[in-house]
N, C-alpha and C positions, 0 to 999 in steps of 0.2 A: 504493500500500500504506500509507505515513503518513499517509495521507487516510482510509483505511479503520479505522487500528488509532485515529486521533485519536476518527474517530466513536463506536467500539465502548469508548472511553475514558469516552465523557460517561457512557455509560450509560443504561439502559431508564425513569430518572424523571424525566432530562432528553430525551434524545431521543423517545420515546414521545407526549411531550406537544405538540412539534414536528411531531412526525409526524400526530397527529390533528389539529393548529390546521388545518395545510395539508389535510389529506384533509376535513377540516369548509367552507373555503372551494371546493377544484369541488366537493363535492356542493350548493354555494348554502346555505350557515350562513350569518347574520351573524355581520362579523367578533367583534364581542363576547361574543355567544352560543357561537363557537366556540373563543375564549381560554379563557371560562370555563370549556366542555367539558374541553378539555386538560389547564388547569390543576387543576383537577379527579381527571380521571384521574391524572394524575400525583403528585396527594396520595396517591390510594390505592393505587397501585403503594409509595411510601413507608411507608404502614402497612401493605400486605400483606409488604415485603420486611423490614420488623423484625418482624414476626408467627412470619416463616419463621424467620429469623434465632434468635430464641426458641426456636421449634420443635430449627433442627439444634444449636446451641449446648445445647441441654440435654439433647436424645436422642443424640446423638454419643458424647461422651464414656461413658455408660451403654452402649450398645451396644458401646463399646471395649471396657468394662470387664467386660461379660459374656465378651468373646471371650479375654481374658486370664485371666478365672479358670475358663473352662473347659477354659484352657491347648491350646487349638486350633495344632496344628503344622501346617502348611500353606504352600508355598514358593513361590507365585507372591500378591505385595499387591496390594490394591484400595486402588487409588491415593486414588481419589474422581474426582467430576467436574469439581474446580475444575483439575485435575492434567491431565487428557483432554482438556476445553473446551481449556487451554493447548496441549498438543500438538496436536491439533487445529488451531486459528490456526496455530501454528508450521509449520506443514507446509505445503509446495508446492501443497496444494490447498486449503487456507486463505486462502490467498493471493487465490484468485478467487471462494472462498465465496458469497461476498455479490451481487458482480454475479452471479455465476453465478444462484442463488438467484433474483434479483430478475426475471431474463432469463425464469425458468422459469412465476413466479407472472404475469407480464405477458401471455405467451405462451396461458397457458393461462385466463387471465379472457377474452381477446381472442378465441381461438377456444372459449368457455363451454367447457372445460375441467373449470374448477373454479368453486365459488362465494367460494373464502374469497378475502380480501385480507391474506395473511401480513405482517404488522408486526413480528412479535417477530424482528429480525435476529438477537439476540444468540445466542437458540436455534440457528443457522444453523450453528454447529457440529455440533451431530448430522450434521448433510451432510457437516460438510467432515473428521469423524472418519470415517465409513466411504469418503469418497475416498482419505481418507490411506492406510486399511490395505490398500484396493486397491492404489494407488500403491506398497506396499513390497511389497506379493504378487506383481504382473506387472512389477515396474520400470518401470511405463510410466503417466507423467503423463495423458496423454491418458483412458487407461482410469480412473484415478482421477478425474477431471474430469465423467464420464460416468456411474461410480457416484454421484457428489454427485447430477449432475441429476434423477438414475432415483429415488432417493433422497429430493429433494425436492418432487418429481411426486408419489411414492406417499402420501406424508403429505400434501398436500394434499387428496387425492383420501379419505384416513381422517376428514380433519377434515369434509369436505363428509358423510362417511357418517353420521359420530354427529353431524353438528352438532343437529337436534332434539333427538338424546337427551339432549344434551351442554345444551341451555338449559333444557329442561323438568326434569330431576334438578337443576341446580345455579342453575335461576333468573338466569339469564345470556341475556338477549335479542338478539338479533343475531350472537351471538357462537358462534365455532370454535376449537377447540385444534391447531392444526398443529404440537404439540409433537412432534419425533424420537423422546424415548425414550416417553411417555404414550402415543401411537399407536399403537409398534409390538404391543402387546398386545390391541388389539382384535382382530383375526383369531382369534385365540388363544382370548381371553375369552368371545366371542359361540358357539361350537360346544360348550366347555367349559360354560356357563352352561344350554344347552339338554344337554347328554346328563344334567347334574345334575336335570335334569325329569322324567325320566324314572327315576330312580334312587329306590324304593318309601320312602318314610318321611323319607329325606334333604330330597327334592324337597316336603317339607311343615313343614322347619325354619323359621321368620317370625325373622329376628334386625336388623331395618330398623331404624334410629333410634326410630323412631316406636311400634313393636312391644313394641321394651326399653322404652319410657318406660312403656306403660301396663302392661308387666307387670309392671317394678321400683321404677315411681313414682317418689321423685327419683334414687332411685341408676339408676336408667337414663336421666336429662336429660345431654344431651351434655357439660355441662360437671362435672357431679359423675362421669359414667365417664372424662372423662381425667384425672380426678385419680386416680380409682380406679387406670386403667391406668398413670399416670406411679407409683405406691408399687410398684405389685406388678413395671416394670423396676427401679427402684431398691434392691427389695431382690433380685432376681435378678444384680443388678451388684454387690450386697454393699456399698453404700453405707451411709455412717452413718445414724443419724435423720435429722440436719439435711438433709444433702445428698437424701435420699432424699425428706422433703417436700417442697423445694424443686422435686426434679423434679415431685412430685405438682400441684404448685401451679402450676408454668410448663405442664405439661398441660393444666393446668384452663383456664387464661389461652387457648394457643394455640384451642381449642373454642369457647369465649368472643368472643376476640375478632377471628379472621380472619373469620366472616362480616360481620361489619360493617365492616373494613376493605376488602371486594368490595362492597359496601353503596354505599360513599362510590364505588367503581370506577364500580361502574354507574350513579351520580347522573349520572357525566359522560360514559357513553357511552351511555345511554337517546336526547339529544338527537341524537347525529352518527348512530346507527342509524334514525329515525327519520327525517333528513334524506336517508339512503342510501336507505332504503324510496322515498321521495318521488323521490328522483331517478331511482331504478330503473324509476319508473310510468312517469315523463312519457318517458323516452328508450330503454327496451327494455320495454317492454309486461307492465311487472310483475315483469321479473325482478332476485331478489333477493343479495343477497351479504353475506360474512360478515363482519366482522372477526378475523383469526387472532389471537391473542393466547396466552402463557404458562401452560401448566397450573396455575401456580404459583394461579392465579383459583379452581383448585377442588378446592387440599390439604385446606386447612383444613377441609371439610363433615366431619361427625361419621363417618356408614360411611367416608369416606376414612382420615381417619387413625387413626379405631378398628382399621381395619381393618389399618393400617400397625402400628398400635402392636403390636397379637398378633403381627406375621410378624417383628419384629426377633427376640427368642429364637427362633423359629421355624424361620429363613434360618441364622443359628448351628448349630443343630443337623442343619437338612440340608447345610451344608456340611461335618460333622464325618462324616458316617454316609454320603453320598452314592458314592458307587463311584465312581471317574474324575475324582474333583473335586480340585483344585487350587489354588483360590484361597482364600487367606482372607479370608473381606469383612470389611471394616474402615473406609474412605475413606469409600465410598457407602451405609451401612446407614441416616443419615439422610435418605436420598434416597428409599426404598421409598415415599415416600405420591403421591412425583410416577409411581414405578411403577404404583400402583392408584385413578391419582385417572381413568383413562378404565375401567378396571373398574365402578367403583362402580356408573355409571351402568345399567353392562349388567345388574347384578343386582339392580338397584333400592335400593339401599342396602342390602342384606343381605348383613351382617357376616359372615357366617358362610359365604354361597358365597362370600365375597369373598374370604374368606380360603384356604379348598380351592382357587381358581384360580389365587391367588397364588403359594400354595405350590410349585401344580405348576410356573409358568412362573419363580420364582426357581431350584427344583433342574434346570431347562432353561439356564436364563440362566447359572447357576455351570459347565455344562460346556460351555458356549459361551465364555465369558469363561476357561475355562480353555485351548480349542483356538484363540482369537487371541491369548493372552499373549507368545507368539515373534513377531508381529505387530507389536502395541501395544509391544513393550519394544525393536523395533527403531526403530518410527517414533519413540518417544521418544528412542533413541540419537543420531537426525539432527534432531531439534530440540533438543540439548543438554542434555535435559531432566534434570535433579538426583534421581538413583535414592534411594530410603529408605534406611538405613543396612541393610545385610546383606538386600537384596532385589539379587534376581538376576534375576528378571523380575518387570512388572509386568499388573497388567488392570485391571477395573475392574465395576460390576455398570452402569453411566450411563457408556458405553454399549459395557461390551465384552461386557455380556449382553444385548445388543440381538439378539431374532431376525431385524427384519428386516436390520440391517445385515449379520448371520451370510451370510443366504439374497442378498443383493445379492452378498457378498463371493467368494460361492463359487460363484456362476455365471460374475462377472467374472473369476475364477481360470482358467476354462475358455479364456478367450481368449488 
């Protein structure tokens, strides 16, 4: 276990890059060629995570600040995910996360299973949070252990399903999202995105990136609409001037500059995907495999966080009006863009179903996240976890409004 928590200590800009030097040498890199790969990646992993960084450090606070002045009473918090990811680890099923995890991706590349090769361990929480609320549901470790796998299985097998659509929308070659919470929404998104087809006048809305630009010319260029959308939260948070451009401005920036910070990503994973190809020919007859990696690769695209940006007031308002709802979001509302960054894809960058499907599966996820809060507020109770001041339960939207962990959780209930 201090072997595991020292690993998950270095972190995704140091281990990451470790992990591609070695996956660069057996697919036959030179050693050279594969340092630089790595080291490489590992720069832009460093600019994507102060991009984000940007991103929740200046949407956060404005999405508090909306949820306070609409004086929203609501008695079970959303923690956030850094609060969850913690219980999470904490927990008896955290504990074996990782080999667990790693037992699974092996298992299943071995007998073609699957095509991705999961790297991103850090994400591995997603597993080991729906273990855990197994684990306090049935008292029984074992069955916790077994929703991780089932768990981790199923999101590999989401990232194999969009991985095409997932590099052709985001220009990402080689590459898979076997992100926990990003996945669990395509099911969801892909049924919801075709009945919107069919729906007379709706299904003829064009709201793509590309769409906006030629019909609003530059106030439709990605980086002059997040400034647009960073004034119109700030003044919905009732911020100053100052404060209020500043968000406009960190908007602009995040549009700006997270595609070229995946830019620099892909300088150094073009070569080790290319080496993977080659090795695939000579020793399985063509067949090909992904690299799993972080959603975090495909927040930043314009429909992504346009789309993120309209659902923060949005999510507010349907957790005030929602019947049955319970939670006030709060922790995770700068997290929605890792919610709709495997969306995008499905509707082709259009803002605007991106946003109708969002909405639907946020006011799903807020009474989801409301009906495990007895769950999550116990498994926090056994990882010691430090409650907010006058919260008496907690949940979370990353990942206590996770559908699929919902639908793992309550079948393993039956056992």
């Amino acid at each position: 276990m201090s072997v595991i928590k020292y690993l998950l200590d270095l972190g995704a800009v140091v281990m990451l890059p470790i992990i591609i030097f070695v996956l660069g040498l057996i697919l036959g890199e030179k050693p050279g060629k594969a340092f630089r790969s790595a080291l490489t990646i590992g720069i832009g992993f460093i600019g994507i995570n102060l991009v984000i960084g940007l991103l929740v450090n200046n949407l956060g606070p404005a999405a508090q600040a909306m949820v306070k002045n609409m004086g929203v009473k609501l008695n079970v918090i959303d923690v956030g995910w850094p609060a969850s990811s913690a219980i999470a680890f904490a927990s008896k099923v955290g504990a074996f996360v990782i080999p667990l995890g790693l037992a699974i991706n092996i298992i299943m590349l071995a007998t073609r299973l699957t095509k991705t090769v999961n790297v991103d361990f850090w994400n591995y929480w997603h597993f080991a949070f729906t273990g855990a609320l197994v684990a306090v549901a049935t008292g029984n470790l074992t069955l916790g252990l077994i929703a991780a796998a089932i768990n981790a299985a199923i999101v590999l097998k989401l990232a194999d399903w969009t991985a095409k659509m997932v590099q052709d929308f985001y220009g990402l070659p080689g590459i898979s999202l076997p992100h926990g919470f990003s996945a669990a929404y395509v099911p969801i998104a892909i049924p919801l995105n075709k009945l919107i087809d069919k729906i007379p006048y709706i299904n003829k809305i064009e709201a793509d990136p590309d769409t906006i630009n030629k019909k609003f010319g530059i106030f439709g260029e990605p980086v002059v609409l997040g400034l647009i959308l960073g004034l119109i939260l700030g003044i919905l948070a009732k911020f100053d001037a100052k404060t209020t451009l500043n968000l406009g401005m960190s908007m602009a920036g995040v549009m700006f500059l997270m595609p070229r910070m995946v830019k620099i990503l892909m300088e150094g994973l073009i070569p080790i995907s290319e080496a993977a190809k080659s090795f695939m020919q000579k020793r399985f007859a063509g067949k090909e495999f992904y690299i799993g990696l972080d959603s975090a690769v495909a927040v930043g695209h314009p429909a992504a966080i346009s789309t993120a940006l309209i659902l923060v007031p949005i999510t507010i308002l349907i957790a005030v009006i929602l019947p049955g709802n319970n939670v006030l979001p709060f922790g995770d509302l700068a997290t929605i863009p890792f919610m709709v960054a495997m969306i995008a894809p499905i509707t082709r960058g259009n803002v605007f179903r991106s946003v109708i499907i969002g909405a639907i599966v946020i006011g799903v996820g807020l009474l989801i996240a409301t009906n495990v809060a007895p769950l999550l507020t116990q498994a926090a109770t056994d990882a010691a976890f430090k409650f907010p001041s006058g919260a008496s339960q907690i949940s979370s939207i990353c990942d206590g409004a996770n559908p699929l962990t919902w639908i793992i959780l309550k079948i393993m209930d039956l056992f």
